[in-house]
N, C-alpha and C positions, 0 to 999 in steps of 0.2 A: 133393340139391335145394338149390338154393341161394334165401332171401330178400333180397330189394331192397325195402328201409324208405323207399319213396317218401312215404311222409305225412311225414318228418323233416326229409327235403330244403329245402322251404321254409322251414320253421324255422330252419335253420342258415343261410341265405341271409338273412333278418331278421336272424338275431344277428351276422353279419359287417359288415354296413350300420352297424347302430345302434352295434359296435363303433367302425368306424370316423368314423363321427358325434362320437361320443364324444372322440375323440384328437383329431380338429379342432378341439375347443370346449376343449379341456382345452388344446391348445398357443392358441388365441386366448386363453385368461384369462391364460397364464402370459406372453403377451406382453404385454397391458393391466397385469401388474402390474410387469413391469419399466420399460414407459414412464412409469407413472404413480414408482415411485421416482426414476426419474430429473430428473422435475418437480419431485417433491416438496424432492430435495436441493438445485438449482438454485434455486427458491423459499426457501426456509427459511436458503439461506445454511449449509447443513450441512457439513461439511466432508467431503472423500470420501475412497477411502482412498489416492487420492494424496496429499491436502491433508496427511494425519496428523492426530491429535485434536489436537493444540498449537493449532492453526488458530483453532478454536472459543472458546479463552482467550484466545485475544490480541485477538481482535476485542472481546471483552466489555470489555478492558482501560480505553479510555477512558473506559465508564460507569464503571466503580469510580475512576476518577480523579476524574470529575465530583461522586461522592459525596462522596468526600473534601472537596474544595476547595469544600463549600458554606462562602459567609460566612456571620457572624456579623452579624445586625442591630445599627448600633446605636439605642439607646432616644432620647424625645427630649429629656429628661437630658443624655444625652451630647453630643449633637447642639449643642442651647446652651451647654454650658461649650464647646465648640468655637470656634461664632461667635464667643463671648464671648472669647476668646483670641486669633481672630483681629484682634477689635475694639481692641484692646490693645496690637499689635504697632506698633512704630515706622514711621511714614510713612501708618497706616493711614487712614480718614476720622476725620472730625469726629466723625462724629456715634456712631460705634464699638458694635461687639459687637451683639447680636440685639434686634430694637426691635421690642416688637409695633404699634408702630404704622402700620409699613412692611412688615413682615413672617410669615407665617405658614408654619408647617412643613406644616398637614392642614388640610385644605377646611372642615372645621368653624371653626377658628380665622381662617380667611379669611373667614368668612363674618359675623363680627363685627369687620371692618375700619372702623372710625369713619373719614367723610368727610373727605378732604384740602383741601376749598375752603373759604379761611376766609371772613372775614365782613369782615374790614377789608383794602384792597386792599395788595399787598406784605406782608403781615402774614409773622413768620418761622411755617414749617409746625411746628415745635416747640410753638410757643405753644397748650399746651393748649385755653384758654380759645376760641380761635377757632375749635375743628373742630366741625362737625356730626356728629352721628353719625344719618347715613341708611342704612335700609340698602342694600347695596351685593349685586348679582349675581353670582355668582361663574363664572367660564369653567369650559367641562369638557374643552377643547381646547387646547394648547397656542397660545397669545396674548393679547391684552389685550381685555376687557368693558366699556365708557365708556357710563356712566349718566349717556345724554343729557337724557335728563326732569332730573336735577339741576343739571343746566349752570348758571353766575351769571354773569351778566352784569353786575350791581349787586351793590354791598355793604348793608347795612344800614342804614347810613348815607347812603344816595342816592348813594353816588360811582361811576361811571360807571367802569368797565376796558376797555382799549384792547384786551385778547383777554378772551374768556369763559374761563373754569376747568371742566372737567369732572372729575366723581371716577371713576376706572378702575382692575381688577381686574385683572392680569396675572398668568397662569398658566404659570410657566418649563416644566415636566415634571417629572416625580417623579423625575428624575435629578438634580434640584439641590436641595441645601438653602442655605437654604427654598426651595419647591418655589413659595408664592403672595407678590406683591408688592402693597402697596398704593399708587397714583398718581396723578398729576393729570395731562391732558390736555389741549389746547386745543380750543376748541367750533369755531376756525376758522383759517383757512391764512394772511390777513392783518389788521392791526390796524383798528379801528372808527373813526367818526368821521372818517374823508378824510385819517387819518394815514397816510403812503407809509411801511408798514413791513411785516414778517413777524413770526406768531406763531411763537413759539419755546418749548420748552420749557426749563427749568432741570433740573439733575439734580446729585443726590451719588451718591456712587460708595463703594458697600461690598464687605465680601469676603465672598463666598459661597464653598460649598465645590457637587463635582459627586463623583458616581460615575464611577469609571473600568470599573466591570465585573467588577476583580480583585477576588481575595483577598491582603490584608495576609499574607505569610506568617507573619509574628512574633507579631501578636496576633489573626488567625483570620478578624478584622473585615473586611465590604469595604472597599473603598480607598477615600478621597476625598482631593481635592485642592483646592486653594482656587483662586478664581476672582474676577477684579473685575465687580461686575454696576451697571449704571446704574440709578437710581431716578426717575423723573421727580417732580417734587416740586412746581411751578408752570407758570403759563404767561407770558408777559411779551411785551407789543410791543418791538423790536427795528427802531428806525427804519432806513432807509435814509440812506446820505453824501448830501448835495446835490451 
C-alpha cells in the first residue's frame, strides 16, 4: 500500500515561492550595495584600486604645504620701525617715517584722527596749533568718508577761501600698512567768488608698504613691499591762464 502525503504538498510549494522570493531581494540588496560603493568612492574622491593608495596622499599633499607656509604676523612694533626706516631712506618724502597724524595702522587709532582743516588759510598742515580735533567717521569699505557737516569755508579770522577744506578718512584695505589715512578734501569742484579757476588738491607723497600674499621664506613673515601712496593734505584754487 502505498501513502501520498497530499497535506505537505502545499507546503513545499510555499517554501519554494518564499525561497525564491528570498534570492530576488537578497541579489537586489547586493546590487543596491555595490551601486551605492561605487557613489560613495566617486563622491568622497576615494581612490580605487586602480588609482593605488599613493593617490589619497598626494591629493592631501597641498594642504600640508599650506600648513606649512602659514606666515608669521608682524606686530605693530614692527610694522613702525619699518615705515620708520622707510621714512629715512634717501630721496624719501619730507615729511618721513610713520606720523600719526596722517596715519593709522587699526580703526581704533583711525578713529582719533585730529582734523586736517586749519584755522588760518594756507596755514602749513604740520603746524600743530591749527588742527582741530573733530571727530572724524571712519569708513568700513575700502575709500574715502569726507565730513561734510565740518567743511570751512572761513577762517577764524573772517578770511574768506577761494575752495572750502573738508576733513576726510580714507580706508586703503588691510592689505596696506597703514591700512587708514587721514585728509583733506575740497567742499567743491571750482574756486568761489567769480574767480575762473579749479579746486585742486595738494598732496605729499610717502612710502607705504603692501602685502604680497607670500611668505618670506627666510624669516617666516609675510612679505611686504614698499609702496608710494598720495596724501591729500589741502585744497587750493588753482586759477585758470587768461
Amino acid at each position: 500500500m502505498t501513502f501520498t502525503n497530499t497535506c505537505c504538498a502545499p507546503l513545499q510549494q510555499d517554501f519554494i515561492i518564499y525561497l525564491k522570493m528570498d534570492t530576488k531581494i537578497l541579489l537586489a540588496l547586493t546590487t543596491m550595495s555595490v551601486i551605492i560603493c561605487l557613489r560613495f568612492t566617486a563622491v568622497s574622491s576615494l581612490p580605487t584600486a586602480a588609482e593605488g593608495p599613493g593617490t589619497l596622499e598626494t591629493s592631501f599633499e597641498p594642504l600640508r604645504q599650506k600648513r606649512h607656509m602659514a606666515c608669521k604676523p608682524y606686530s605693530r612694533a614692527q610694522l613702525v620701525r619699518k615705515l620708520n626706516r622707510l621714512g629715512n631712506k634717501p630721496g624719501a618724502s619730507w615729511y618721513g617715517g610713520y606720523n600719526r597724524r596722517y596715519m593709522a595702522i587699526t580703526e581704533n587709532e583711525a578713529c582719533k584722527f585730529p582734523s586736517l582743516v586749519t584755522t588760518v588759510s594756507g596755514a602749513s598742515p604740520l603746524n600743530v596749533s591749527s588742527i582741530r580735533h573733530i571727530p572724524l567717521r571712519v569708513p568700513t569699505k575700502v575709500g574715502t568718508l569726507t565730513s561734510r557737516a565740518n567743511c570751512r569755508k572761513a577762517t577764524d579770522a573772517g578770511l574768506l577761501r577761494m575752495c572750502s577744506a573738508c576733513p576726510a578718512v580714507t580706508f586703503l584695505g588691510h592689505d596696506r600698512i597703514p591700512s587708514y589715512i587721514n585728509e583733506v578734501t575740497c567742499g567743491e569742484a571750482t574756486c568761489a567768488s567769480g574767480m575762473s579757476g579749479m579746486c585742486q588738491n595738494t598732496v605729499m607723497h610717502q612710502q607705504f608698504l603692501y602685502k604680497t600674499g607670500r611668505c618670506n621664506p627666510h624669516t617666516g613673515y609675510e612679505e611686504l613691499k614698499p609702496y608710494t601712496q598720495a596724501i591729500r593734505v589741502c585744497c587750493e584754487c588753482m586759477l585758470f591762464p587768461n
